[in-house]
PDB file of N, H, CA, C and O in Angstrom:
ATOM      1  N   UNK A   1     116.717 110.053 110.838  1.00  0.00           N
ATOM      2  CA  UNK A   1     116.985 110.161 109.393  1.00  0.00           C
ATOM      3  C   UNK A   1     118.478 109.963 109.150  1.00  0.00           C
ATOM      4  O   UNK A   1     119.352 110.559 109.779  1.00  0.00           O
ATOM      5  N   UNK A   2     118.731 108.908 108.002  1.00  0.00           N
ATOM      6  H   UNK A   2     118.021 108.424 107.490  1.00  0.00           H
ATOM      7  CA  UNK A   2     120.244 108.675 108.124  1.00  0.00           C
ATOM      8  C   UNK A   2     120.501 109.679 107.055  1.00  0.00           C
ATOM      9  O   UNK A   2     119.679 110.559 106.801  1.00  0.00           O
ATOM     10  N   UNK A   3     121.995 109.516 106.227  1.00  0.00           N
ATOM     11  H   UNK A   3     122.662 108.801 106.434  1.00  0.00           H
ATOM     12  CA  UNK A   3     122.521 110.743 105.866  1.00  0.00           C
ATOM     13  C   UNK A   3     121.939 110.330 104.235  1.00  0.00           C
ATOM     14  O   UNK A   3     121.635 111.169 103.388  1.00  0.00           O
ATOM     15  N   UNK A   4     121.877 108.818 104.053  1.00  0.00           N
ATOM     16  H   UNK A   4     122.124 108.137 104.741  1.00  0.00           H
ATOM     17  CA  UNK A   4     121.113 108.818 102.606  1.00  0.00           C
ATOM     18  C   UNK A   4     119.773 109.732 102.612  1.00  0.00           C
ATOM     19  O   UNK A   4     119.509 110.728 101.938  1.00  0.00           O
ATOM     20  N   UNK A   5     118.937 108.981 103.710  1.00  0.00           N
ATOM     21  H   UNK A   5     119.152 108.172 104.257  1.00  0.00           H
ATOM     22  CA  UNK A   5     117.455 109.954 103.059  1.00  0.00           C
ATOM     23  C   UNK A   5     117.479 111.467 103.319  1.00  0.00           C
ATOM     24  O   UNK A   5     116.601 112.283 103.042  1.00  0.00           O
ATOM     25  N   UNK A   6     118.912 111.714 104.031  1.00  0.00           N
ATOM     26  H   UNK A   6     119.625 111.050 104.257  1.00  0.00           H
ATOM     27  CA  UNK A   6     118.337 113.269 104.197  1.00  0.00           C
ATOM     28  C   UNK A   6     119.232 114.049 102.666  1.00  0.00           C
ATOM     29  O   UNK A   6     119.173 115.179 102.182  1.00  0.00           O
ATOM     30  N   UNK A   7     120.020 112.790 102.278  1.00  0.00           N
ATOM     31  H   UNK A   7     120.067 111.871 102.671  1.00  0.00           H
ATOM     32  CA  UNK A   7     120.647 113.813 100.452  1.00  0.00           C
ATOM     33  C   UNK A   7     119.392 113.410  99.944  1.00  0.00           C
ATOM     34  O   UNK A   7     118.801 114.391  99.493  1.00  0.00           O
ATOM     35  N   UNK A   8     118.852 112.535  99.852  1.00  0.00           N
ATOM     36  H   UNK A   8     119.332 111.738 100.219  1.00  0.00           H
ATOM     37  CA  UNK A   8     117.876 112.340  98.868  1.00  0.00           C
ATOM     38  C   UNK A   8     116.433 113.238  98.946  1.00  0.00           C
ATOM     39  O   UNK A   8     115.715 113.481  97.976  1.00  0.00           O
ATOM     40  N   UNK A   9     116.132 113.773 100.692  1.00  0.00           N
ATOM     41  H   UNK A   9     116.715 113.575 101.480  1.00  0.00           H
ATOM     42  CA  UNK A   9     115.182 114.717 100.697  1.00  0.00           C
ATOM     43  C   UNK A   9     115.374 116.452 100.792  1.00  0.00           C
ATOM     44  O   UNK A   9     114.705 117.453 101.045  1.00  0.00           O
ATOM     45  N   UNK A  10     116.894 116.022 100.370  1.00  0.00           N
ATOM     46  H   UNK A  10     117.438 115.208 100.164  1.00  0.00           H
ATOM     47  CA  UNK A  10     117.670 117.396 100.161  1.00  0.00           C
ATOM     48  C   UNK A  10     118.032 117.417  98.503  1.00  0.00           C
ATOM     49  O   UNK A  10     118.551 118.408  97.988  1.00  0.00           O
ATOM     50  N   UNK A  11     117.745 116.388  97.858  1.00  0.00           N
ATOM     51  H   UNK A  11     117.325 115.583  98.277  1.00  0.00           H
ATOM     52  CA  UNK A  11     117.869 116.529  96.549  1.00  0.00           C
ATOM     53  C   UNK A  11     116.112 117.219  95.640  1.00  0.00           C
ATOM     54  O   UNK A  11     115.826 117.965  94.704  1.00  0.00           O
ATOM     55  N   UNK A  12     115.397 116.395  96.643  1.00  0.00           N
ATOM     56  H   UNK A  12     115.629 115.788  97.403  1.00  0.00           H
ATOM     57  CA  UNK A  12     114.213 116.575  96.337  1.00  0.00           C
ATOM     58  C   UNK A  12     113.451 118.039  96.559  1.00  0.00           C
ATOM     59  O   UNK A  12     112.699 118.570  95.742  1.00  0.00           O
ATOM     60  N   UNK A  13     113.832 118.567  97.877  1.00  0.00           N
ATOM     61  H   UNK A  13     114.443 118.135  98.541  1.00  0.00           H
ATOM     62  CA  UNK A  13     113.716 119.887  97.765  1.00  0.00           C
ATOM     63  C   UNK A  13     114.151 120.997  96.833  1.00  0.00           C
ATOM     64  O   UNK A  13     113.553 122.025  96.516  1.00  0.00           O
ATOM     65  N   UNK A  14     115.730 120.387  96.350  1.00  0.00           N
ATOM     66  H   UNK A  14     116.216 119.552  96.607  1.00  0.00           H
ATOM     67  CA  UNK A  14     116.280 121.139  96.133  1.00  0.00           C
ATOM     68  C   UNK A  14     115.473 121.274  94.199  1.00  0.00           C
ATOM     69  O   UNK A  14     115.471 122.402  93.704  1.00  0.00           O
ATOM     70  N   UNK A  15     114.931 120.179  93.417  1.00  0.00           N
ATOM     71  H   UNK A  15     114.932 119.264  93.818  1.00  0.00           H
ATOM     72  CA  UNK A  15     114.574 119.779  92.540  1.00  0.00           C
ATOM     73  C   UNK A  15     112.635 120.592  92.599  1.00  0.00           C
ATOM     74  O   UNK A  15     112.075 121.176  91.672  1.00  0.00           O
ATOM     75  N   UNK A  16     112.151 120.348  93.822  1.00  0.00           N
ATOM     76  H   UNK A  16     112.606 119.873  94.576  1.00  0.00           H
ATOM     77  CA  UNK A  16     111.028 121.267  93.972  1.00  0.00           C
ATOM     78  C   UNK A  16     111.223 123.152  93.991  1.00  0.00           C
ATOM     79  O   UNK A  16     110.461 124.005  93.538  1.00  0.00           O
ATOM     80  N   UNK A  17     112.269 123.273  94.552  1.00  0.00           N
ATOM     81  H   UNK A  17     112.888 122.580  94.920  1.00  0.00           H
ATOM     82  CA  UNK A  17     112.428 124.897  94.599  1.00  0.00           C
ATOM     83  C   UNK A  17     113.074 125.464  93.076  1.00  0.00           C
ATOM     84  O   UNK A  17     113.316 126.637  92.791  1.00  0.00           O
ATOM     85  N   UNK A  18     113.297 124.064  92.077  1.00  0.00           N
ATOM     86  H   UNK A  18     113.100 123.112  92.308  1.00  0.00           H
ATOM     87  CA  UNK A  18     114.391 124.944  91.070  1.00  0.00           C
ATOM     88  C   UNK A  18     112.897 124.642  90.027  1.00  0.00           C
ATOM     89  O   UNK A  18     112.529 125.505  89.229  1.00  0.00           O
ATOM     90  N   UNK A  19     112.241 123.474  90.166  1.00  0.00           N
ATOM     91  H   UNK A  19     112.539 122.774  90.814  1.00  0.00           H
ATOM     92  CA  UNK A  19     110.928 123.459  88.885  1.00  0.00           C
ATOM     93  C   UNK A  19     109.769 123.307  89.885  1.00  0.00           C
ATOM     94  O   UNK A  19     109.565 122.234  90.451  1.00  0.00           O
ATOM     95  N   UNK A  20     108.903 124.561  90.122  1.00  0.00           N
ATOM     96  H   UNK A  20     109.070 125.433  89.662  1.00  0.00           H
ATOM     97  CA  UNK A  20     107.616 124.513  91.530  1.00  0.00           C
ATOM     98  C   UNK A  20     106.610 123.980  90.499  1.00  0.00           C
ATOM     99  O   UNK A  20     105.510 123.746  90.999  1.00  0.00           O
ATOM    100  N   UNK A  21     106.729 123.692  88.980  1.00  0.00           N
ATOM    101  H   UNK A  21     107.623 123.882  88.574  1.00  0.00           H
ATOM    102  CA  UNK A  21     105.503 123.284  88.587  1.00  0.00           C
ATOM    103  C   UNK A  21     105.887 121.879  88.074  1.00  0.00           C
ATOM    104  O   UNK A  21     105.305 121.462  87.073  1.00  0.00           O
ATOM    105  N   UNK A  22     106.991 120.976  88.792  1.00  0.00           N
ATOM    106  H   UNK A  22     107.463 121.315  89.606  1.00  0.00           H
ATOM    107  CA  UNK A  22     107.386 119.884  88.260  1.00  0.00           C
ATOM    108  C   UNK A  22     106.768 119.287  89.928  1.00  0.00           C
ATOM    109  O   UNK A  22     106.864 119.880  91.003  1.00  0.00           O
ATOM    110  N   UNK A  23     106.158 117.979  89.655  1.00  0.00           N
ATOM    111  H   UNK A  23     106.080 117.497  88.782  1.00  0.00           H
ATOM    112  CA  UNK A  23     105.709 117.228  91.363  1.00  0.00           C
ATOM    113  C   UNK A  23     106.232 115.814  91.503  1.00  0.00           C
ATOM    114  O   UNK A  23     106.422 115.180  90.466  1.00  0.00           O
ATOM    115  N   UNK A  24     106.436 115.361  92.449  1.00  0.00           N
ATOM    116  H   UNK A  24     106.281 115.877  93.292  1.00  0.00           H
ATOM    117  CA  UNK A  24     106.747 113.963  92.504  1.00  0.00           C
ATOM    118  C   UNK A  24     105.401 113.233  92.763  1.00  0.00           C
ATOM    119  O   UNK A  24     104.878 113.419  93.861  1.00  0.00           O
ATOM    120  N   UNK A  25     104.910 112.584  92.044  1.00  0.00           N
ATOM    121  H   UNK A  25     105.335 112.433  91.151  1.00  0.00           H
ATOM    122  CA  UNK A  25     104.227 111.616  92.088  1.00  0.00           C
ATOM    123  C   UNK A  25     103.648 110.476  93.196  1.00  0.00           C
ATOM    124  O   UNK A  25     102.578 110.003  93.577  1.00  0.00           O
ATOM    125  N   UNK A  26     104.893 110.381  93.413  1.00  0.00           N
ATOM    126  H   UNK A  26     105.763 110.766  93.104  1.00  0.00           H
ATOM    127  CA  UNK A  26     104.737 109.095  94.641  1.00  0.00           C
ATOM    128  C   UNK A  26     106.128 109.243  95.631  1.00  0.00           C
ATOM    129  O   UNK A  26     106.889 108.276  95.666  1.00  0.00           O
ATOM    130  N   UNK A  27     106.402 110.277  96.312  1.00  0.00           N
ATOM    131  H   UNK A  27     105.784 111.063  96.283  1.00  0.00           H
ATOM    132  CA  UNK A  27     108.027 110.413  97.484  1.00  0.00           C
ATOM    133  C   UNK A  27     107.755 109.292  98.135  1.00  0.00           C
ATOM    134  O   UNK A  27     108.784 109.282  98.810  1.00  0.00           O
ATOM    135  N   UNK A  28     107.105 108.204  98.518  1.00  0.00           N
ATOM    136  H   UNK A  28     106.269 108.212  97.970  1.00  0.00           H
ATOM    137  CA  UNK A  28     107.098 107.591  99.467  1.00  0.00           C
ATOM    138  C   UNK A  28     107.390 105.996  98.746  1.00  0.00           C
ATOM    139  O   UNK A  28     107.857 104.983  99.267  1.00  0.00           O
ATOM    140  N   UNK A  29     106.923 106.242  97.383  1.00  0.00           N
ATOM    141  H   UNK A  29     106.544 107.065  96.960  1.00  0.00           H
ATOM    142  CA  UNK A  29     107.326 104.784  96.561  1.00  0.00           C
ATOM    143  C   UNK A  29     109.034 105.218  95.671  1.00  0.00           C
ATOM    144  O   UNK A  29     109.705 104.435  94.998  1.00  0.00           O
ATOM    145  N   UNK A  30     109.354 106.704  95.982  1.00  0.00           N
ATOM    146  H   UNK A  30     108.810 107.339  96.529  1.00  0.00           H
ATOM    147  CA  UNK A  30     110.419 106.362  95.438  1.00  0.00           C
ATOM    148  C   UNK A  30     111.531 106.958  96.431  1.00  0.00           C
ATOM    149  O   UNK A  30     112.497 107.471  95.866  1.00  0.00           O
ATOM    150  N   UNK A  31     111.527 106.960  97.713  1.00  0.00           N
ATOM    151  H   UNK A  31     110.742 106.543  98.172  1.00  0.00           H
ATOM    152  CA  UNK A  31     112.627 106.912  98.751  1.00  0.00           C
ATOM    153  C   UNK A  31     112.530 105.096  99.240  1.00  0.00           C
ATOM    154  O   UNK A  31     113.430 104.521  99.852  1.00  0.00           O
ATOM    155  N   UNK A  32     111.404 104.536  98.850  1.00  0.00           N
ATOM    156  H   UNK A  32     110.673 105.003  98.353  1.00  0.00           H
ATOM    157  CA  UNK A  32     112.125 103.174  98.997  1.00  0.00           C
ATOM    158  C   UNK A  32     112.417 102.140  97.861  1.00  0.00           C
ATOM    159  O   UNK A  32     113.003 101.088  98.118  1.00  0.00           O
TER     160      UNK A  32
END
């Protein structure tokens, strides 16, 4: 994991723990 996808799956966590009833849709169509 380079240092982009790990801010971006550190943004994403961080965006799941602050709204638990907000979801991402598709993580895999939008980390690429």
């Amino acid at each position: 994991m380079n240092s982009a996808e790990q801010t971006v799956t550190w943004l994403i966590t961080l965006g799941v723990l602050e709204s638990p009833k907000k979801t991402i849709s598709d993580p895999e169509a939008f980390l690429q």
